[in-house]
C-alpha positions in Angstrom: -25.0 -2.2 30.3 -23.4 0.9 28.5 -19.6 -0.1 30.8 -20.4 -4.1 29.4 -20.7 -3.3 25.8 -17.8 -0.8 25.3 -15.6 -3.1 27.4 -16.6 -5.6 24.6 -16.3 -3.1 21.5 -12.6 -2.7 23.0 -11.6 -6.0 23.4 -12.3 -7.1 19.6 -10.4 -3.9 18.3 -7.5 -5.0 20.8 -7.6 -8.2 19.4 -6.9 -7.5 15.7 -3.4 -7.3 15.0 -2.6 -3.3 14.2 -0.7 -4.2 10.9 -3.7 -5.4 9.2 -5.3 -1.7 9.7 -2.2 -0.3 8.0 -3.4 -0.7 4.4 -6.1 0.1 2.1 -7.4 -3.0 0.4 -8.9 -3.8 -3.3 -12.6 -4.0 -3.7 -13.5 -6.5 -6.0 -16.8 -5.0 -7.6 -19.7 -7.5 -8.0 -18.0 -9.9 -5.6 -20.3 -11.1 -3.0 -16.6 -11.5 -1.0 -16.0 -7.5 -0.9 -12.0 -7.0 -0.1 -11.8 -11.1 0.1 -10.3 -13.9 -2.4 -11.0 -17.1 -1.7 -8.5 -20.4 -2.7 -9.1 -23.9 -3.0 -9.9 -24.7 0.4 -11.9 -21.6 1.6 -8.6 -20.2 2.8 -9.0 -16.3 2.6 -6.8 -12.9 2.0 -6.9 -10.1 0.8 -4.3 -8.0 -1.6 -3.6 -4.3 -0.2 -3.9 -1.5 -3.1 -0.2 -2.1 -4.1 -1.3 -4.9 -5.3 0.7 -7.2 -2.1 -1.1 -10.3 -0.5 -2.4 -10.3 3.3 -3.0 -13.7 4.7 -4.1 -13.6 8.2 -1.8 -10.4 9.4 1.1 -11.0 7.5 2.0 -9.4 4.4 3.7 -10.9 1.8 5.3 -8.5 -0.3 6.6 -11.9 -2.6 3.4 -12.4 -3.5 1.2 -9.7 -5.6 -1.3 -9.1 -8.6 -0.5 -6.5 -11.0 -3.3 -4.1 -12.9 -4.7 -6.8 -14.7 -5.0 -9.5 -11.4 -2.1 -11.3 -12.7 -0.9 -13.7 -9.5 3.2 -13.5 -9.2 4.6 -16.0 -6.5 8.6 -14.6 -6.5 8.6 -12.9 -9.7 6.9 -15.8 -11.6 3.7 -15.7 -12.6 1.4 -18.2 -11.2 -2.0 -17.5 -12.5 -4.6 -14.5 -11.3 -7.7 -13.7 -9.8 -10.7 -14.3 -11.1 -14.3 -14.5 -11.1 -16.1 -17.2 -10.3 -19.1 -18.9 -9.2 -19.5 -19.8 -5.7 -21.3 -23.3 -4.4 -24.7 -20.9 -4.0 -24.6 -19.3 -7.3 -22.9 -16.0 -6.2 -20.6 -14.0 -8.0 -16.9 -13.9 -6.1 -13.6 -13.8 -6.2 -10.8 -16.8 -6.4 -7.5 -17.4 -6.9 -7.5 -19.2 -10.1 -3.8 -21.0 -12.6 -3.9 -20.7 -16.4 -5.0 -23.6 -16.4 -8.0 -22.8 -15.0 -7.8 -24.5 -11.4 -8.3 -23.2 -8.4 -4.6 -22.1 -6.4 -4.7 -23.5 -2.8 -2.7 -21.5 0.2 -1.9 -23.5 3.0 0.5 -23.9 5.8 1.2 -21.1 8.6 1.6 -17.9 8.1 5.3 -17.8 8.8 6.0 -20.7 6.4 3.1 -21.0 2.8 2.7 -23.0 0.2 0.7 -21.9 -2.6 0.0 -25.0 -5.2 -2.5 -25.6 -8.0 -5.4 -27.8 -6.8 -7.8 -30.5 -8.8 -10.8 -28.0 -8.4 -11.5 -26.6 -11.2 -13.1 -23.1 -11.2 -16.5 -22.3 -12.8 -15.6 -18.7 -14.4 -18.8 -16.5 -13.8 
């Protein structure tokens, strides 16, 4: 049984990709979502403590917060992330435009699209 189980332990450290342990990531305090930040869709990433976004194991260094959680796509600013209420009441995290809608990240992770949505966040 001991062989069975650390054959298994091994196999689902194998299977993450080694770039995605390369980083230290942002804790958003109070989030039920820890180190996660939800979009539109339930798509999630996670921003490394330079402030650069992770989606699945690729790093985009295009796309970052700054200090304040300020969202920059290229240089522009897009919107930030924010605090919100999630569909059971919890508090969490989302990626959120001025506007006040929720941002939606789609498309592979070679080739994204990040676009406001028609969800409108509920600000916790």
């Amino acid at each position: 049984m001991k062989r069975k189980l650390a054959l298994f332990v091994l196999l689902v450290l194998v299977s993450f990709p080694q770039s995605a342990f390369a980083y230290g990531y942002i804790e958003w305090t109070g989030s039920v979502n820890g180190i996660w930040v939800t979009d539109a869709s339930g798509d999630m990433v996670r921003f490394t403590n330079e402030g650069y976004m992770m989606f699945g194991a690729t790093l985009y260094t295009n796309v970052y917060i700054d200090s304040n959680a300020n969202l920059y796509v290229d240089g522009s600013c897009m919107g930030s992330v924010a605090y919100v209420v999630s569909t059971s009441g919890s508090k969490m995290t989302a990626i959120v435009d001025d506007d006040g809608f929720l941002i939606d990240i789609y498309g592979s992770q070679d080739y994204l699209t990040i676009d406001r949505s028609s969800v409108p966040a509920v600000f916790w």
